[in-house]
N, CA, C and O atoms as a Tinker XYZ file with bonds, in Angstrom:
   344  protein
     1  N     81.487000  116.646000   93.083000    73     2
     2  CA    82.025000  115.362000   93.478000    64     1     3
     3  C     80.883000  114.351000   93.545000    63     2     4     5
     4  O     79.796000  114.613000   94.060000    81     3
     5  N     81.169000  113.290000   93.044000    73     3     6
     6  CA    80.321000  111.796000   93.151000    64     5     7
     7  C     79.977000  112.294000   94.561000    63     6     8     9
     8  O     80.464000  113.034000   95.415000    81     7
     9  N     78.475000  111.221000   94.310000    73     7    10
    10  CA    78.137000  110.907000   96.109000    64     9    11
    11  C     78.707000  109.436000   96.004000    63    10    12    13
    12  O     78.930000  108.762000   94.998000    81    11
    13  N     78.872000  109.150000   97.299000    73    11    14
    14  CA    79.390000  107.562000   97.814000    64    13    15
    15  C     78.338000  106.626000   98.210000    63    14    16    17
    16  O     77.276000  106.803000   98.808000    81    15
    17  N     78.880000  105.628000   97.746000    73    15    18
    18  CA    78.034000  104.794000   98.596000    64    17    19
    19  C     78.745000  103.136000   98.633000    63    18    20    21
    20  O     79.236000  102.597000   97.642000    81    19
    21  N     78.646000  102.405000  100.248000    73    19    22
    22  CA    79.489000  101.390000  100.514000    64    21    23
    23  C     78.537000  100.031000  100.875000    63    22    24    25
    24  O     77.821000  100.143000  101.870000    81    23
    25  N     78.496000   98.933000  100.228000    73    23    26
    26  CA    77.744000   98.262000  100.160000    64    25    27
    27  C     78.582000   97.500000  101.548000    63    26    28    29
    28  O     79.728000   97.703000  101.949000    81    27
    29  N     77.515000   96.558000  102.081000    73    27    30
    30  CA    77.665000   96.373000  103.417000    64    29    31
    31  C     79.000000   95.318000  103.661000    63    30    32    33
    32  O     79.731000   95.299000  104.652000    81    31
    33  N     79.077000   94.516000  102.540000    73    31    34
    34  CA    79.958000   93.737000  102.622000    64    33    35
    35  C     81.787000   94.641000  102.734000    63    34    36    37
    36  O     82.668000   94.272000  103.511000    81    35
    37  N     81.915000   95.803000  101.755000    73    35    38
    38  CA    82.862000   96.447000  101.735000    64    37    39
    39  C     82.778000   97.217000  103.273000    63    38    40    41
    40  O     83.732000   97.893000  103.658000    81    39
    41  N     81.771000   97.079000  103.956000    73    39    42
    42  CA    82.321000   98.019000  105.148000    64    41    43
    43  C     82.695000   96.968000  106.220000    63    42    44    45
    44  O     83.710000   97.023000  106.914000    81    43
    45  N     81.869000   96.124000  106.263000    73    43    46
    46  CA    82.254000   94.755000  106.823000    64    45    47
    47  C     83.870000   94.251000  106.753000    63    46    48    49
    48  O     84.493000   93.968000  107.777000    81    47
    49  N     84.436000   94.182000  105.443000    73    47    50
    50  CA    85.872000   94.096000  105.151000    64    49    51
    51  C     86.641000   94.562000  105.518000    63    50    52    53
    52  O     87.556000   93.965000  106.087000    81    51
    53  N     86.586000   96.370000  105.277000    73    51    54
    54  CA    87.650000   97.564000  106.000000    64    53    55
    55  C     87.439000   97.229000  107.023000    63    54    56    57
    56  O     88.538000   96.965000  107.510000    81    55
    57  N     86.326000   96.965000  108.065000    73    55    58
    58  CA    86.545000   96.811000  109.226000    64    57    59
    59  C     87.404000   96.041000  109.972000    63    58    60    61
    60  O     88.018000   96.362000  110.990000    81    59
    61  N     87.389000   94.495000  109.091000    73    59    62
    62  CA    88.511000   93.408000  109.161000    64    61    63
    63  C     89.609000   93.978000  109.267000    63    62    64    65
    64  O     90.245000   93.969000  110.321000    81    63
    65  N     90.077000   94.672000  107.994000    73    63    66
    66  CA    91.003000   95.232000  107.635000    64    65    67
    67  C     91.530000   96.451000  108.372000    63    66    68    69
    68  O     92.718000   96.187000  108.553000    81    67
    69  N     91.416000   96.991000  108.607000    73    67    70
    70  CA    91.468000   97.626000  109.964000    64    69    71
    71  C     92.436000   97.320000  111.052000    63    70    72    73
    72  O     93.499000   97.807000  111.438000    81    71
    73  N     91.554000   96.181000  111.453000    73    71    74
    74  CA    92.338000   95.916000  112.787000    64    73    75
    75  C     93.769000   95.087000  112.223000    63    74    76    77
    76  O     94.784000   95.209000  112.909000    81    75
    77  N     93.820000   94.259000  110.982000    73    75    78
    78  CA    95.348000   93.744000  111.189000    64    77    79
    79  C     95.971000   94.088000  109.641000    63    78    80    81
    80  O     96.343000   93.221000  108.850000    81    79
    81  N     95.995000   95.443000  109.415000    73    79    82
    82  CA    96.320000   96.038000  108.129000    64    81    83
    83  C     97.228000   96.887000  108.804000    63    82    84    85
    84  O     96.714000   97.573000  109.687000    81    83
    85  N     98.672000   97.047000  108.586000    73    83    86
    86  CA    99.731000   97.939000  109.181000    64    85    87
    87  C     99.093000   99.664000  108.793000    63    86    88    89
    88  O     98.151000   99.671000  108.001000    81    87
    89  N     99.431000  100.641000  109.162000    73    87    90
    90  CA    99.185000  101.976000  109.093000    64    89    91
    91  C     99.452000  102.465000  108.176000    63    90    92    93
    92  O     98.748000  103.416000  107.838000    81    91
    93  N    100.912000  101.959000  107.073000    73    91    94
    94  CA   101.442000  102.209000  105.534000    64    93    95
    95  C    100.312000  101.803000  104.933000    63    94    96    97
    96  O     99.997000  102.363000  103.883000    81    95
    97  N     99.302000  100.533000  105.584000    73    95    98
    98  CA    98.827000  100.041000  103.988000    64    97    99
    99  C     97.599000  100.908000  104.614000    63    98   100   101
   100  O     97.026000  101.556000  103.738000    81    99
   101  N     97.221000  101.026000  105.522000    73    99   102
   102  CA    95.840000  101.218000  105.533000    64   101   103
   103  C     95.744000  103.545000  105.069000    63   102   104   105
   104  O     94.778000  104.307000  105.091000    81   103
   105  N     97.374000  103.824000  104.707000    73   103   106
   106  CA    97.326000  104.873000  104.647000    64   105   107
   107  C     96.926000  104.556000  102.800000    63   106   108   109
   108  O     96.043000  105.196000  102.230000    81   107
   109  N     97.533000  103.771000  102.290000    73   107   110
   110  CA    97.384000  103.571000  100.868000    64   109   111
   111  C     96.262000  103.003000  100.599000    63   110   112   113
   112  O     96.152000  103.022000   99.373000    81   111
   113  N     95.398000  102.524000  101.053000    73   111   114
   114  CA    94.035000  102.217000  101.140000    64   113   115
   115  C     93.188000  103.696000  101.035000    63   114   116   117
   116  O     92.361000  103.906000  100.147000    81   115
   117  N     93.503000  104.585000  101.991000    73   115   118
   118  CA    92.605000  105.696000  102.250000    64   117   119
   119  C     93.037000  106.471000  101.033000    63   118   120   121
   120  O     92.243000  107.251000  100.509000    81   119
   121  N     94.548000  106.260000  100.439000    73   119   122
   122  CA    94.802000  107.891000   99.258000    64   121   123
   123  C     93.978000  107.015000   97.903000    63   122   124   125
   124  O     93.330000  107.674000   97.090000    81   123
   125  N     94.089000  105.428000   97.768000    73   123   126
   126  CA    93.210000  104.923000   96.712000    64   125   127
   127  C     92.324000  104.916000   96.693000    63   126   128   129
   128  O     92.011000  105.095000   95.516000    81   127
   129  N     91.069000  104.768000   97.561000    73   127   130
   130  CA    90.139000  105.177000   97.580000    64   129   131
   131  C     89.648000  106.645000   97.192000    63   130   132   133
   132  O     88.591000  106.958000   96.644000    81   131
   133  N     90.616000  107.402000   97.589000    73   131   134
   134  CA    90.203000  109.179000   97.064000    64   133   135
   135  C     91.066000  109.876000   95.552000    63   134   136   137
   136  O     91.207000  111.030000   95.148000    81   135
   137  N     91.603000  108.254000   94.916000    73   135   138
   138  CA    91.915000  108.705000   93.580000    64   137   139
   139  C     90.819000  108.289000   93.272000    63   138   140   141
   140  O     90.122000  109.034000   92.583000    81   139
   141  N     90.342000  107.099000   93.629000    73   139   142
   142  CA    89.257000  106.605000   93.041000    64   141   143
   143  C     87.593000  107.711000   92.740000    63   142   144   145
   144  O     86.633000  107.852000   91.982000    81   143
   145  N     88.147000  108.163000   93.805000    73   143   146
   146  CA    86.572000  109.308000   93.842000    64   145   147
   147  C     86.731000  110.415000   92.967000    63   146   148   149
   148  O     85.882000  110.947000   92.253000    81   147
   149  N     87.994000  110.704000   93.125000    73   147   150
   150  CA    88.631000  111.820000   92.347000    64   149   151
   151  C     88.204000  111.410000   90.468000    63   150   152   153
   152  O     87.641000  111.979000   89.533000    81   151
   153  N     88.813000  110.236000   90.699000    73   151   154
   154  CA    88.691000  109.840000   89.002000    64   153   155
   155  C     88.091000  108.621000   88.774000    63   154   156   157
   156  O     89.038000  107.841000   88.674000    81   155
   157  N     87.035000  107.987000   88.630000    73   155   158
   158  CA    87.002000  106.432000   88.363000    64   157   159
   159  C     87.187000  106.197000   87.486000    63   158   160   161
   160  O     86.687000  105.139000   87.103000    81   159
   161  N     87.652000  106.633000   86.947000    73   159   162
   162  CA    87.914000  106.114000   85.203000    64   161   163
   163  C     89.416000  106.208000   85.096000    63   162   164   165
   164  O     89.872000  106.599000   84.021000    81   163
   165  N     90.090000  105.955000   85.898000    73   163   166
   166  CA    91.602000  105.865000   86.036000    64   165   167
   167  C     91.892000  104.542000   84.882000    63   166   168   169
   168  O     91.192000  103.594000   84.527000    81   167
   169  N     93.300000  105.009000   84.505000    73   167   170
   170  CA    93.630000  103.606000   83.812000    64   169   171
   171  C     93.911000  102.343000   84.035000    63   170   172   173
   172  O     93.934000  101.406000   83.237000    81   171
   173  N     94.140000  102.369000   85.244000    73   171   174
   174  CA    94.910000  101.102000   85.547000    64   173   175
   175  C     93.578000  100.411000   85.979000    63   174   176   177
   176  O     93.735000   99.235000   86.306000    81   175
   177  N     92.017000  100.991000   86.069000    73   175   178
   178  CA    91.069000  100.617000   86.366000    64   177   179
   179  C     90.791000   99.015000   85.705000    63   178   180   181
   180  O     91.589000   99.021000   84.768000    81   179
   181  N     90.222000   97.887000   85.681000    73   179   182
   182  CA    90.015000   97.219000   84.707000    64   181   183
   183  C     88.585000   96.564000   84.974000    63   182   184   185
   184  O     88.196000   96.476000   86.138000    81   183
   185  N     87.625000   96.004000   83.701000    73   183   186
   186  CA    86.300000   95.098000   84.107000    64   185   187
   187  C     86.239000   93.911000   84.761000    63   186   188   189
   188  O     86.981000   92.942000   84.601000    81   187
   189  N     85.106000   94.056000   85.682000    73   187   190
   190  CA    84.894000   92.556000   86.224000    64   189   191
   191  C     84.503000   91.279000   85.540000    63   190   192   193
   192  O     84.896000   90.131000   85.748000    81   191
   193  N     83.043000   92.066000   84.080000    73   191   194
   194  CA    82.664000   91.193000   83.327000    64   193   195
   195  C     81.788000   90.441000   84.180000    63   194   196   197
   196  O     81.256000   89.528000   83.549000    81   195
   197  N     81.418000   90.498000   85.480000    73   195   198
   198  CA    80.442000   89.882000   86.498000    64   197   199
   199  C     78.918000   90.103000   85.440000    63   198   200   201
   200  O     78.557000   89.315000   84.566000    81   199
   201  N     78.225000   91.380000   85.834000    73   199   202
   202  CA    77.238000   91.802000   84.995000    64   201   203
   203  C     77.463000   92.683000   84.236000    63   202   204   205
   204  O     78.147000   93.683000   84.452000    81   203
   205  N     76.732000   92.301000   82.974000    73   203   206
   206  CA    77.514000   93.658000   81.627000    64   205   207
   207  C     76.025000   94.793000   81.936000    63   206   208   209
   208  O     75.819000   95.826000   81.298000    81   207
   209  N     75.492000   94.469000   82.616000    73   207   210
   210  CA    73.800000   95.162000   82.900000    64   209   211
   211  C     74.628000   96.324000   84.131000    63   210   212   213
   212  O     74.679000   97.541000   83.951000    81   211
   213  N     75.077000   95.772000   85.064000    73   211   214
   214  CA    75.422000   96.689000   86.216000    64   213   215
   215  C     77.018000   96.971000   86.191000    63   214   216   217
   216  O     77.580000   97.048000   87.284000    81   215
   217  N     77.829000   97.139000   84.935000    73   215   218
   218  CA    79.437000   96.696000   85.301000    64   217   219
   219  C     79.966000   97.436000   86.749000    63   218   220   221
   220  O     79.438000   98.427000   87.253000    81   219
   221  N     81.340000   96.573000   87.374000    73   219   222
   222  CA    82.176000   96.824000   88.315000    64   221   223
   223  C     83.320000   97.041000   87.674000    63   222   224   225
   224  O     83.413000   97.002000   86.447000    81   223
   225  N     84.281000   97.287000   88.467000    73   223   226
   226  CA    85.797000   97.456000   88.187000    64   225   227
   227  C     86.477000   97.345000   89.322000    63   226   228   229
   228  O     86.143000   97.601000   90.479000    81   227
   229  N     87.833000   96.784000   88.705000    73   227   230
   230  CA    89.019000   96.770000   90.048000    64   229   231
   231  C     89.730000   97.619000   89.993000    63   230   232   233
   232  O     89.809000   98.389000   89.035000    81   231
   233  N     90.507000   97.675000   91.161000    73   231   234
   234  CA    92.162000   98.228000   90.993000    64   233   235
   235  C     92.725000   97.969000   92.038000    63   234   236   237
   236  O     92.287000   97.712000   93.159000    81   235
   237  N     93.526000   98.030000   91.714000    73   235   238
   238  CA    94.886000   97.260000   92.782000    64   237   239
   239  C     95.576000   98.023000   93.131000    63   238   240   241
   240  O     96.122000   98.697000   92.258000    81   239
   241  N     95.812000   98.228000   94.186000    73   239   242
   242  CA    97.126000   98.852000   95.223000    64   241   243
   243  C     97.390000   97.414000   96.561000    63   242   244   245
   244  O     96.846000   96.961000   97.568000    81   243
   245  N     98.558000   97.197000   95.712000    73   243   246
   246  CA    98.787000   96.397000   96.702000    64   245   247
   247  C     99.517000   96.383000   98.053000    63   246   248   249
   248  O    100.652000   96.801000   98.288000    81   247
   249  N     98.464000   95.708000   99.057000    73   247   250
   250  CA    98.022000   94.478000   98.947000    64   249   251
   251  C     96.454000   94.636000   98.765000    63   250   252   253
   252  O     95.681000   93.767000   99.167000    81   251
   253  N     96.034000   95.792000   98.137000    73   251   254
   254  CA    94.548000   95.417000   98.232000    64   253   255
   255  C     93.973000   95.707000   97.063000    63   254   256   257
   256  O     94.465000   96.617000   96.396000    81   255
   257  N     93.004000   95.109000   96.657000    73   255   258
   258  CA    92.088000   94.920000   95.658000    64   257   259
   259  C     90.894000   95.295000   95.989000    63   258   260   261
   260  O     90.164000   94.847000   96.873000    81   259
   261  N     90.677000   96.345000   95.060000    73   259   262
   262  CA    89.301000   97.151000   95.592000    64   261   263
   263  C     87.986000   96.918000   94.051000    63   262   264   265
   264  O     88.401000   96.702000   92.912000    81   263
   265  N     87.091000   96.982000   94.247000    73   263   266
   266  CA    86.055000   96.388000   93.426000    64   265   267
   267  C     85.215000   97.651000   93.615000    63   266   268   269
   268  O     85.129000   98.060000   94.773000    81   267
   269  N     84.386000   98.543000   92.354000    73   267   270
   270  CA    83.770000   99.758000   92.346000    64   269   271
   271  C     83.071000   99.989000   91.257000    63   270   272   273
   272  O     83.605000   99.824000   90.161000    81   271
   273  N     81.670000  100.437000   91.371000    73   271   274
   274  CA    80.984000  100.661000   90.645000    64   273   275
   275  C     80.810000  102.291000   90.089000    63   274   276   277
   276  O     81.200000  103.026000   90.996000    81   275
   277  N     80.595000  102.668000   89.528000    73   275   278
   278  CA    79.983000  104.021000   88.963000    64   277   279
   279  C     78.902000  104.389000   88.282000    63   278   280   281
   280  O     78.935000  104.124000   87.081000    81   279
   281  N     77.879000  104.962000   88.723000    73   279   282
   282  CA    76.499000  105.203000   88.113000    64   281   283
   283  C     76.730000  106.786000   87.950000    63   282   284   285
   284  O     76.686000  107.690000   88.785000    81   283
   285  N     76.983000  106.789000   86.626000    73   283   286
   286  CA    76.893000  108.167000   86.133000    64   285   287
   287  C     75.632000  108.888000   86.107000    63   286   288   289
   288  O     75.747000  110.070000   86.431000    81   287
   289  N     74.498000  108.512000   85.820000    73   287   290
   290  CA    73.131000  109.190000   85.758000    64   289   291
   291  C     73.132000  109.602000   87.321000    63   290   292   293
   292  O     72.854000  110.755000   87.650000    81   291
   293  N     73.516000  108.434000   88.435000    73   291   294
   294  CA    73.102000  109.218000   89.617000    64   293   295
   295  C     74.104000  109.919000   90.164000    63   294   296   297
   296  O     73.824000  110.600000   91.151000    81   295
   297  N     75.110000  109.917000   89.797000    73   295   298
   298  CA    76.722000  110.674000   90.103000    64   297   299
   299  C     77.146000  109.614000   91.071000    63   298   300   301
   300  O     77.332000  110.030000   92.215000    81   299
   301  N     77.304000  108.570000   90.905000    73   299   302
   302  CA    77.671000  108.140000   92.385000    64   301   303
   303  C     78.419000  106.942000   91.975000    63   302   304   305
   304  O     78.273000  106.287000   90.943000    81   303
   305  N     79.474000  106.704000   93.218000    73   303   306
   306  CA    80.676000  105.577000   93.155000    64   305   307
   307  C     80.234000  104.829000   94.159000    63   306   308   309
   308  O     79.908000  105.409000   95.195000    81   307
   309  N     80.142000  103.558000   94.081000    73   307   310
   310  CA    79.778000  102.642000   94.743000    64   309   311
   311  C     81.097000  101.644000   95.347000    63   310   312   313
   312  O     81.718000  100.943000   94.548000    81   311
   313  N     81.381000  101.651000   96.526000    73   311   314
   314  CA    82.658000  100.329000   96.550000    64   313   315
   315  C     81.756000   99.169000   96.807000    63   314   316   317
   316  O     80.897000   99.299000   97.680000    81   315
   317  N     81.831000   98.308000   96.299000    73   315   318
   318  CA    81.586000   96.779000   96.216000    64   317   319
   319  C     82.084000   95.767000   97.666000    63   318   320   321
   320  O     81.516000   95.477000   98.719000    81   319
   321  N     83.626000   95.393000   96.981000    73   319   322
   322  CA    84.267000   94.620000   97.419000    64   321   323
   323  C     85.450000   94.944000   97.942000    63   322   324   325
   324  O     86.038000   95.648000   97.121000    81   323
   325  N     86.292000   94.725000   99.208000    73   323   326
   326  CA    87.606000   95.056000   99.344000    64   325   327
   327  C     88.532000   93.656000   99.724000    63   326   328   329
   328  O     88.442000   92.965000  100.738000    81   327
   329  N     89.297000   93.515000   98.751000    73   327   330
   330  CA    90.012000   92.297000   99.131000    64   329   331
   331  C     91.639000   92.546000   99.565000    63   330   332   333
   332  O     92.231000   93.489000   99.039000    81   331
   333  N     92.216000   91.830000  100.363000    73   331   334
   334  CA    93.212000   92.079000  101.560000    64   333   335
   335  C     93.686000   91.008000  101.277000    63   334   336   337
   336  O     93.103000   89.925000  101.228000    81   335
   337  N     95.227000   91.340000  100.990000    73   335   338
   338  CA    96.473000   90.058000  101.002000    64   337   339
   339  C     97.535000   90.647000  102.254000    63   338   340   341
   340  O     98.159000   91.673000  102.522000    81   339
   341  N     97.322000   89.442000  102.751000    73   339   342
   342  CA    98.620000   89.273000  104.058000    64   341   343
   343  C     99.707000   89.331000  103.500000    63   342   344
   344  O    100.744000   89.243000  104.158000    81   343
């Protein structure tokens, strides 16, 4: 399995998210995140196009939009960004 790793801003967010994210979403938050680990190369994955040097990717379970990197040489999944619709 990838190692993880959560850049400060994404832990900063869940934390937001957290406190006013109902228990359905924040349960669908936790199983996307562990497809994500499971597979990052899922399809519904798509590019950010931010940097073509470091690429990211999204995916959506809504209401949330999750932003993730993958460094294959070091095995590791990076979450970025987590974005939250009311």
């Amino acid at each position: 399995m990838a190692e993880l790793a959560f850049t400060q801003a994404f832990l900063r967010r869940s934390f937001e998210v957290e406190k006013v994210a109902s228990t359905t979403e924040l349960e669908l938050l936790d199983r996307t995140l562990a497809r994500i680990v499971q597979n990052p190369y899922l399809p519904e994955r798509f590019p950010t196009f931010y940097d073509p040097q470091h690429p990211t990717f999204l995916i959506r379970a809504d209401p949330f939009l999750i932003e993730f990197a993958v460094d294959e040489e070091a095995d590791r999944i990076t979450f970025v960004s987590l974005f939250y619709r009311r």
